[in-house]
N, C-alpha and C positions, 0 to 999 in steps of 0.2 A: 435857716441852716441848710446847705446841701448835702446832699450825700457825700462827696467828697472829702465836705468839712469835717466828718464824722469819723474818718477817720487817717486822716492828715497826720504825721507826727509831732509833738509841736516840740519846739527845743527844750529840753531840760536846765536847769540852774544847776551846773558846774562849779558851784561855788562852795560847795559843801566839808566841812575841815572836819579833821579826828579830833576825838578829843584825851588829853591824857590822862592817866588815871593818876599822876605825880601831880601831888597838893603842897601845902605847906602845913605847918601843924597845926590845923583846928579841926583835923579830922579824927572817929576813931575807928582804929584801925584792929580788928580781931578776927580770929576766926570761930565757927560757930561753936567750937569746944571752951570757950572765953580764954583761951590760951592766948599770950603776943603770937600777934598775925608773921612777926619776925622768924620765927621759930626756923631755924634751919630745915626740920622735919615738912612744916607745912607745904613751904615752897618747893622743895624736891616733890612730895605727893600732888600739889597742882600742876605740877609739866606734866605728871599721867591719869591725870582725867579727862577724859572725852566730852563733847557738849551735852551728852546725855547725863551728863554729872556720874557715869559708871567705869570704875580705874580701867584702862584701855589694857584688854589683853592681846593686842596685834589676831583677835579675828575677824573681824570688821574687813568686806573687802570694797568699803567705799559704796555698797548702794544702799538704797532705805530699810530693805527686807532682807532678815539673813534667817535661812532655815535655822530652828533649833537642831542642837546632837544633845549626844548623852555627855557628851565633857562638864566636869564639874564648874570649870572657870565661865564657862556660858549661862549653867543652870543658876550662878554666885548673880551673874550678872542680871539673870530674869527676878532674881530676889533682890537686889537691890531696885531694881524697876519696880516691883512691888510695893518696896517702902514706899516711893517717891509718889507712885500712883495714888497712894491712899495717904498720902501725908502725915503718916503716925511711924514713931521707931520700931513700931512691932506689927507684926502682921498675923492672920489666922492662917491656916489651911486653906479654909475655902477663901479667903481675898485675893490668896496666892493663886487656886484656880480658876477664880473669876479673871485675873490677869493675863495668865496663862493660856486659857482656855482649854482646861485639860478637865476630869475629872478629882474632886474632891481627894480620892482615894491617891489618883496618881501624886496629885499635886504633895501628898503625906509624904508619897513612899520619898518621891525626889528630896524633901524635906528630912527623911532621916538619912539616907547619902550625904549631906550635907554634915549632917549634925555628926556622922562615923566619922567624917572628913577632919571634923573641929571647926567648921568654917559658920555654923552656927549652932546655937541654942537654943532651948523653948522651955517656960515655964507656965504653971495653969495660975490664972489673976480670975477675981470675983466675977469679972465682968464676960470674959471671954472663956470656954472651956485649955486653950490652952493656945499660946501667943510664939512667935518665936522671933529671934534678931539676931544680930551678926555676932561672932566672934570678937569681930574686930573694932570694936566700938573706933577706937581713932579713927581708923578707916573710912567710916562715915562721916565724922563732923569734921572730917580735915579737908572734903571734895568740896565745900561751900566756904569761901568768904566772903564777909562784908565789910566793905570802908565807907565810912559815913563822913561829908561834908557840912555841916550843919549849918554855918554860916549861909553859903551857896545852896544849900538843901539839894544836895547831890548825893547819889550811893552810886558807886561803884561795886559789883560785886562778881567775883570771878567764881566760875560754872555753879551757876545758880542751879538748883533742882527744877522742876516743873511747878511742883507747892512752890517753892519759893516766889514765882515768877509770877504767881497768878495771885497771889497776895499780893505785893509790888503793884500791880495792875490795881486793885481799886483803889492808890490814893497816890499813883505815881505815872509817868509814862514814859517808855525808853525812848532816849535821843541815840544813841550811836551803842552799835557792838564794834567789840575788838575781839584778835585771837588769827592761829592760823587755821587752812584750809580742813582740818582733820579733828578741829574742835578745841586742840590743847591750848589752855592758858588762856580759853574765852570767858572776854570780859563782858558785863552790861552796864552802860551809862545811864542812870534811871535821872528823872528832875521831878521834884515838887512844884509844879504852879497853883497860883493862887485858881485855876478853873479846878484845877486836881482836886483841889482841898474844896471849893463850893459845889460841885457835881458827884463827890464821893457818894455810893450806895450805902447811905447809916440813916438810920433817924437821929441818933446825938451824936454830940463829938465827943464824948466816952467812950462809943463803938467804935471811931474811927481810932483816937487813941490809943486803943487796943490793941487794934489790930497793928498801929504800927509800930507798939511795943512787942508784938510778938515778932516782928520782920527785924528789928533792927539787933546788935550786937549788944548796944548800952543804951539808956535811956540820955537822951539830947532837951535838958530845959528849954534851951533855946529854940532847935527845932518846934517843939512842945509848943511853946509860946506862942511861936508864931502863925503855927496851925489854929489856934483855938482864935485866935485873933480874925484869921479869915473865918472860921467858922461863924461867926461874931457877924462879919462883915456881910454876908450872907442873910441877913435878920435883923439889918435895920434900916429896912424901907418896905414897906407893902402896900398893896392895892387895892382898895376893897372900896366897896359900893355902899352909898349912902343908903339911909331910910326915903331920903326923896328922889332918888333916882339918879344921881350922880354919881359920877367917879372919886375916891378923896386919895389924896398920895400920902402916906403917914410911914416920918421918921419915928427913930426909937427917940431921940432926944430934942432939944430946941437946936444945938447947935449945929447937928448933922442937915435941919431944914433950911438954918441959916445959912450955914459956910458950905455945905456943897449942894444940894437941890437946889438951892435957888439960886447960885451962883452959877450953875452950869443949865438949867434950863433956861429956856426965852420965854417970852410972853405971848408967844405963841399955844406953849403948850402947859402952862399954869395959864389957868383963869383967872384966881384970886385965894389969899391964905382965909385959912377957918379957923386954924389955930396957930401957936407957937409952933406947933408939930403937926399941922396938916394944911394941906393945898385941894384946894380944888382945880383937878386937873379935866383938860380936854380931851373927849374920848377917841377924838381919831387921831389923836398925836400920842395915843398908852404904847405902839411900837414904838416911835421914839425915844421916849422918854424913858422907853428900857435899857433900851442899847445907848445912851446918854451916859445914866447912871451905872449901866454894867463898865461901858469903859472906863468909870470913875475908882471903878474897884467896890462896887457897891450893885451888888445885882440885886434884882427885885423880886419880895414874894409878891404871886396876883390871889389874892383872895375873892376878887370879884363873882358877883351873882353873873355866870355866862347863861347864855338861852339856848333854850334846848330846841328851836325849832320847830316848822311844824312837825305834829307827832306821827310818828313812823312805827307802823304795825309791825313788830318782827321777831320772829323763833329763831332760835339756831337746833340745827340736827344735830350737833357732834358735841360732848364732854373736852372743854379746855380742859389743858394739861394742870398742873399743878401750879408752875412758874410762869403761865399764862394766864390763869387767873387774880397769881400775884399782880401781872402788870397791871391788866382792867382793873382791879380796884384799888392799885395806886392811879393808875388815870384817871380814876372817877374823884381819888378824893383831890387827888391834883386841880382835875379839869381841863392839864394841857402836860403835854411833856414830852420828849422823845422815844420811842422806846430802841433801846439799842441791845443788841444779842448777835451773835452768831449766825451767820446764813446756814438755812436749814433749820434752826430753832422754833419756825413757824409764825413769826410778827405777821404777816399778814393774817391768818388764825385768828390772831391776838386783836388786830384792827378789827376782824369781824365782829368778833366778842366787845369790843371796845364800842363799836357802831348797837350793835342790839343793847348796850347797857346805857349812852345818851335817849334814845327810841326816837333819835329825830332826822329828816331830811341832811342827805349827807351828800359833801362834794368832795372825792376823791384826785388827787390831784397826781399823775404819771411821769415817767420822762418819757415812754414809748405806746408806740400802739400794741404791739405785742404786749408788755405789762398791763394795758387798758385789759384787754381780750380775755387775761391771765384774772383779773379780778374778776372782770365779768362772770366767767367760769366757774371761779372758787364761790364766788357769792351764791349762782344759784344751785350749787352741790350743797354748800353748808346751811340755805337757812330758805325760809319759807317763801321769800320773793320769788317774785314771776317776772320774767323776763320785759313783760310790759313796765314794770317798776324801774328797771334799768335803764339807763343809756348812759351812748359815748359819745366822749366830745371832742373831736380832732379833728383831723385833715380828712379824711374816710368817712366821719356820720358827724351829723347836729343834730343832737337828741339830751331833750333838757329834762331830767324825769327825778323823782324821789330820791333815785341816789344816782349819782353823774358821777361819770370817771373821765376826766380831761386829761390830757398831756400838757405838762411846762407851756410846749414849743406854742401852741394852740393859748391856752390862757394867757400867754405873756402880750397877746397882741393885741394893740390898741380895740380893732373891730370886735373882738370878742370881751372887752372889757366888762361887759354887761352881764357875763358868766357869775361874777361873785356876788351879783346882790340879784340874780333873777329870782332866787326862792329862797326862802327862808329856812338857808342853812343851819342845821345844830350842830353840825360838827364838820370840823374839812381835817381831810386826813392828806399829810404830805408822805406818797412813798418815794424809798431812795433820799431822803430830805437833806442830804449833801448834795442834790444836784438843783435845789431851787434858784432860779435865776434871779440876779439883780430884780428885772422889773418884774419878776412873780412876787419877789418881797416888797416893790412897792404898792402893787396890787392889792396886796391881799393885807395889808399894813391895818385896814378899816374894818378886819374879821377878827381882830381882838377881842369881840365881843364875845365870840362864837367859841365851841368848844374844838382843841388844836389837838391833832395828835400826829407825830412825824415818826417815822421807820426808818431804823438805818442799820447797819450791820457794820458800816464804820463812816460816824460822824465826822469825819475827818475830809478840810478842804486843803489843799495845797498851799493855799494861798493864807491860812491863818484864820480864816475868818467864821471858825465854827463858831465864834458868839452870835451870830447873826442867826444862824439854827436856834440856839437858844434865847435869844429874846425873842424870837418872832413867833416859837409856838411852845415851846415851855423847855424847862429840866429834863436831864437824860434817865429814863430808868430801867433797869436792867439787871441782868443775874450773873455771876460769876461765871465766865466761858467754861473754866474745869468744872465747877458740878454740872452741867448739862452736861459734859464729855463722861463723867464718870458714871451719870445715870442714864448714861447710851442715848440720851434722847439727838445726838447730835455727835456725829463719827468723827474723831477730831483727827485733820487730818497729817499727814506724813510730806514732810517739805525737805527737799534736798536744793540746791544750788550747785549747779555742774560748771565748772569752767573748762570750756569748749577752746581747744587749739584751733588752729588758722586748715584752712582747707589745702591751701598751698603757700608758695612764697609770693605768687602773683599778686592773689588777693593780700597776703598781709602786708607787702611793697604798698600799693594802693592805696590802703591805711594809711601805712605812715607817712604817704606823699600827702596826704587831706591832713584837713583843719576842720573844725565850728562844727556845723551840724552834717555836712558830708561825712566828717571822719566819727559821729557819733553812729549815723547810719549803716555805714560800712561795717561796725564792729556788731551793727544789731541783726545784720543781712548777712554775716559772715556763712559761708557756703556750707562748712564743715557742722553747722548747727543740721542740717539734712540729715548725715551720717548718725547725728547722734539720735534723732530723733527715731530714728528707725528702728537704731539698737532698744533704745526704751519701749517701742511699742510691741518687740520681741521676745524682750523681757518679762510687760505685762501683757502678753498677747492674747488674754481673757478681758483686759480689762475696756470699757466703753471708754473712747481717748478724746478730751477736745486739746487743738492745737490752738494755742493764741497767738495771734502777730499782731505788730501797731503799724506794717506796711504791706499795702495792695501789692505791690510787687514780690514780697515776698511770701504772701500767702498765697499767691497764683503758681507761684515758684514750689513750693511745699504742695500743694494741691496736687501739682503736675506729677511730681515726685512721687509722694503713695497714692497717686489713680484715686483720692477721696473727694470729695467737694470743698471750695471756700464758700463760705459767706459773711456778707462783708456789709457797708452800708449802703453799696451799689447794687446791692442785689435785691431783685424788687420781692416785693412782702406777698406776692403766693408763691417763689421760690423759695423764699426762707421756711416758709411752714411747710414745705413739701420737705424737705432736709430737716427739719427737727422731728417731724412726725416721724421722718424714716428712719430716726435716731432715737428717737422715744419706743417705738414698735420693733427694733434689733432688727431692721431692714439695713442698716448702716453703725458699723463700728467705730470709725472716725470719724472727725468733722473739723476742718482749719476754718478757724471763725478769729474776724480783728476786733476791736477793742466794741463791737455791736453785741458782744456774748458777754461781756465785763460781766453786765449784772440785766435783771429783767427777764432772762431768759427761763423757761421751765424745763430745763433737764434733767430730771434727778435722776436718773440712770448714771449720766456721768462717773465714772470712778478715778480716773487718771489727767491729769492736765499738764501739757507741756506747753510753760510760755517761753516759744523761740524771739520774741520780741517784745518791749513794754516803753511805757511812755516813761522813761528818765526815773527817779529815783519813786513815784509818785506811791504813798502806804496807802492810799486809797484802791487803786489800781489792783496791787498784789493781793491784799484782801480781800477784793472780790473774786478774780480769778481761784483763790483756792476754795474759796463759798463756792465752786461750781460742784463740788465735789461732795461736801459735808451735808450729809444728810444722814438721819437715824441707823441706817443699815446699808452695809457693803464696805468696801474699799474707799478711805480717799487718799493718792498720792497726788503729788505735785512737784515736780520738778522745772527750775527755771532756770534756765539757758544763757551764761552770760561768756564772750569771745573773752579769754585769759588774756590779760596784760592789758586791759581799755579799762574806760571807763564803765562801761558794764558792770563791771565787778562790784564796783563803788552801787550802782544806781540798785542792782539785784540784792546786795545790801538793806538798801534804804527801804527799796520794795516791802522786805518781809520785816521789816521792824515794828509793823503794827500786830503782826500774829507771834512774833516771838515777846511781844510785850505781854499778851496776854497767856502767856505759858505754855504756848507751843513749841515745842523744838523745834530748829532749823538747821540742817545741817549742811556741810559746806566740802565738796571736795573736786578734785580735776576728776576730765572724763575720762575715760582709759585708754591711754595712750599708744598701747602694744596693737592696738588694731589700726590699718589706714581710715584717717579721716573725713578722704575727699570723697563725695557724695556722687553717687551716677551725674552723668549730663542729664540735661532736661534743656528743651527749648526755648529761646530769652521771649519772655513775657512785657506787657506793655508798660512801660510809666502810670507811676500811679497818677499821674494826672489826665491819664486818659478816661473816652468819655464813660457813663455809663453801660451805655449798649456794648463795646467793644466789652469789657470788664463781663457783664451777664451773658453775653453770646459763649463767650471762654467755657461757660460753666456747663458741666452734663444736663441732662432732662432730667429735671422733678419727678418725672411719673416713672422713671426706673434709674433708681438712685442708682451710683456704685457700687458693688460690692467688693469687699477687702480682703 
């Protein structure tokens, strides 16, 4: 892969429909008070609620941050943020200043203001000294409905809470929002798939059950049914290892070994049956025969004896977290699986602890050399190795040692093929493991043996084909994104979507004379994104800012503009560390970085991210980007930049639908208009097809960065 290739735009799928929330009747339809969702009252009360699920008092003036006053209608509204935060209808004092961030005492006084007002109540219960909630109870259960598809296993649900959203997330995932710019009458399109219901985080499907009786309005047999059904399907095939050393493939029943294993594997990959209900399978064909029978609707437990390798001497210095230690010892009882969380939640931590709890020779597998360098690093802070134990395996060093940290690009190639069986690996860890390549999974197809553990922050491919993540190193496991946000261990962050006017008429003529991928570029290079960008860095002008683009031209363009540096994939690797380090050390405040900062990068400084450009609709993409942000302590905002009236709008959408699935807000409004848009001149910059020297010569000296 070139530099170039890295970061290229590549055209988006245009082909993406709304979808309606108008069924036919086999839905039901309520709101959370079990009143008919028809109710005159409800629908008048949904035109005035905001995405934040809190009734709009026209003070909001369109950005993410609005200083608190003393006005009573603002302080209603930080209590109702309250509820939502803590997902219970009553709240304490202190939960209110833990919200707030106020003192105890304050948080009281504001709380009897309130209660003088009639606007709430407080009574003392066994459990809490003394609780308080709204006046208005309708008020509350009239901001959330839900319409249930049962058939289709669809919900619909217009301005869901945050609780709401983040329940919906373990056993659902959103296809499409609706609503206008300002929040009102926002809808979510949730679906049940059959991966939904086999990947949910339960040990039974009791738990799961539960939990989706507590989300839903009525209880659904049929839904019901058909969940326990997959859950079912999920449990009747597993893998497990003979007394003599074989592999055996065992159905729950005779006929599941009959009518579908043996009817969809070859004789390639059975050996020969041992029973009515077991196969004697071949062991370098157990990825196959995963992804075989996962297709079939029948994913596989692996019970097999995996080898721990040669044994590996190792301490860790640091106490996992609490929800860190959950993982490792579901991965140990696993033996394989993904761990999926939030960026900033610490999964690499978590692989370390995961590595010291195999104790065996480990091959770590990268997408970059920065991320090599980055584990490097983290390994010998955290745990007793010596740098002679490590090496790296890429384009830069061949060093084959006790624990090896490879890049994709490096291990997928032929001449290095020899990398996966040179030592007797106990564990290969995939990070980033949505970025695994075709021939990395054919590669490493024959480490089935071996114990797998993959890192992702969003397992999510473009292209559909996250079962290939999960047959090839295990199950997804992972914690609810809001209790990490609520026990701070992970900042969750604040997302807006600004729709950016035209710079002038010239430019949006220009537009509308293109088509295909020129008139998608035009709308993502729009000039007036400059203007806006400035204003927000004005706004947070405390804040450490990375600027994201998906084009060289227009991150040269941007760079030019605030006097900051880009970096890009043309820019060579002790330039880049000169600009992070100068950005890590507050030697530098900005930074326009292309789609080479996505993910891999160690910034935690970071607080604000403006993406002026992204690759097409992609929820992989957006989610990393706002992972630049989210970490234990500070600010995280995010704002992304889409030209009003294109398709932008559509793709900036699609972008944040994997963070608003997990119960983030996302908010949505134009940028403001009463100020001129059109951005200083700056001097026209190269094609991004030019070479790389031209692109790096552009850029300032490393040894004395910018300042801003």
């Amino acid at each position: 892969m070139t530099a170039e290739d890295e970061d290229r735009e590549i055209p988006p799928d245009e082909s993406g429909t709304r979808s309606s929330a108008s069924e036919p009747s086999d839905s039901f339809d309520r709101d959370t008070s079990g009143r008919d969702a028809s109710d005159q009252d409800v629908l008048d009360r949904l035109a005035d609620v905001t995405d934040t699920g809190i009734p709009d008092d026209g003070t909001s003036d369109g950005g993410i941050s609005n200083d608190s006053t003393s006005d009573d209608d603002i302080s209603l509204t930080s209590f109702y943020e309250a509820l939502e935060a803590e997902g219970r209808p009553v709240v304490t004092a202190q939960q209110v200043a833990r919200r707030l961030d106020v003192s105890q005492a304050d948080a009281l006084d504001a709380l009897d203001v309130l209660a003088d007002a009639g606007k709430v109540e407080h009574v003392a219960v066994e459990t809490d000294p003394l609780v308080w909630y709204p006046t208005e109870w309708g008020e509350l259960a009239s901001r959330e409905r839900i319409v249930l598809f049962p058939k289709r296993r669809e919900l619909v649900v217009d301005n869901p809470t945050q609780y709401t959203r983040a329940r919906l997330s373990q056993f659902a995932h959103l296809v499409d929002t609706t609503g206008d710019r300002e929040g009102r009458g926002r809808g979510y399109l949730y679906r049940i798939r059959q991966e939904d219901v086999w990947q949910a985080p339960f040990d039974d499907v009791h738990d799961l059950l539960s939990m989706l009786r507590s989300v839903l309005p009525e209880r659904s047999a049929h839904l019901e049914s058909w969940v326990e059904d997959q859950w079912k399907r999920a449990h009747q095939f597993r893998l497990y290892s003979h007394e003599d050393g074989y592999t055996v493939l065992q159905a729950a029943t005779e006929s599941l070994m009959g009518n579908v294993a043996l009817q969809k594997l070859d004789e390639s990959q059975v050996y020969a049956p041992i029973s009515d209900t077991e196969s004697w399978v071949r062991d370098e064909e157990i990825a196959a025969i995963k992804r075989v029978l996962y297709d079939a609707g029948y994913p596989v437990e692996d019970d097999r004896d995996l080898e721990d390798g040669e044994e590996l001497d190792i301490s860790l210095h640091i106490d996992l977290r609490d929800y860190q230690q959950d993982w490792v010892n579901r991965f140990i009882d696993q033996r394989a699986g993904v761990l999926v969380g939030p960026p900033g939640a610490g999964k690499t931590i978590a692989g370390i602890g995961a590595l010291g709890a195999v104790g065996g020779e480990t091959l770590i597998l990268v997408p970059s050399r920065e991320l090599a360098r980055q584990w490097r690093e983290e390994l010998l802070s955290t745990t007793d190795l010596t740098r002679d134990q490590i090496g790296e395996y890429h384009g830069g060093s061949k060093e084959i040692r006790p624990v090896t940290i490879a890049t994709y690009q490096t291990a997928g190639m032929d001449r290095h093929r020899s990398l996966f069986d040179s030592r007797r690996w106990g564990l290969i860890i995939y990070d980033e493991a949505h970025h695994i390549p075709s021939r990395v999974f054919q590669r490493s197809a024959n480490l089935q043996s071996k114990h797998r553990l993959g890192l992702s922050a969003t397992p999510i491919r473009e292209d559909d084909k996250e079962a290939e993540i999960f047959t090839l190193i295990g199950p997804p496991i992972g914690t609810d994104w809001s209790k990490l946000f609520d026990a701070g261990y992970v900042q969750e962050p604040e997302i807006e979507i600004r729709y950016v006017g035209w710079s002038d008429d010239m430019a949006r003529n220009e537009w509308a004379a293109s088509d295909g991928r020129e008139r998608h570029m035009l709308a993502a290079m729009n000039p007036g994104k400059i203007f806006e960008i400035r204003r927000l860095r004005a706004r947070h002008a405390d804040s450490k800012t990375l600027v994201f683009v998906d084009y060289l031209d227009q991150g040269e363009t941007i760079s030019e503009a605030l006097d900051v540096p880009f970096v890009s994939g043309e820019t060579r690797h002790h330039r880049r560390e000169a600009y992070f380090e100068a950005f890590r050390d507050d030697d530098l405040d900005t930074l326009v970085i292309s789609r080479i900062g996505d993910e891999g990068i160690d910034l935690p400084n970071a607080e604000l991210a403006i993406v002026a450009s992204g690759l097409g609709g992609s929820r992989r993409q957006g989610s990393q980007r706002a992972g630049r942000t989210m970490r234990p302590a500070g600010s995280a905002l995010m704002y992304v930049l889409a030209t009003r009236g294109t398709s932008e709008e559509d793709f900036a959408q699609r972008q944040m639908q994997h963070l608003a699935g997990k119960g983030i807000r996302v908010r949505e409004t134009n940028a403001d208009e009463s100020e001129p848009s059109k951005p200083e001149s700056s001097p026209e910059t190269a094609d991004s097809d030019s070479d790389s020297d031209s692109n790096s010569d552009s850029q300032p000296d490393p040894d004395t960065p910018p300042s801003n």
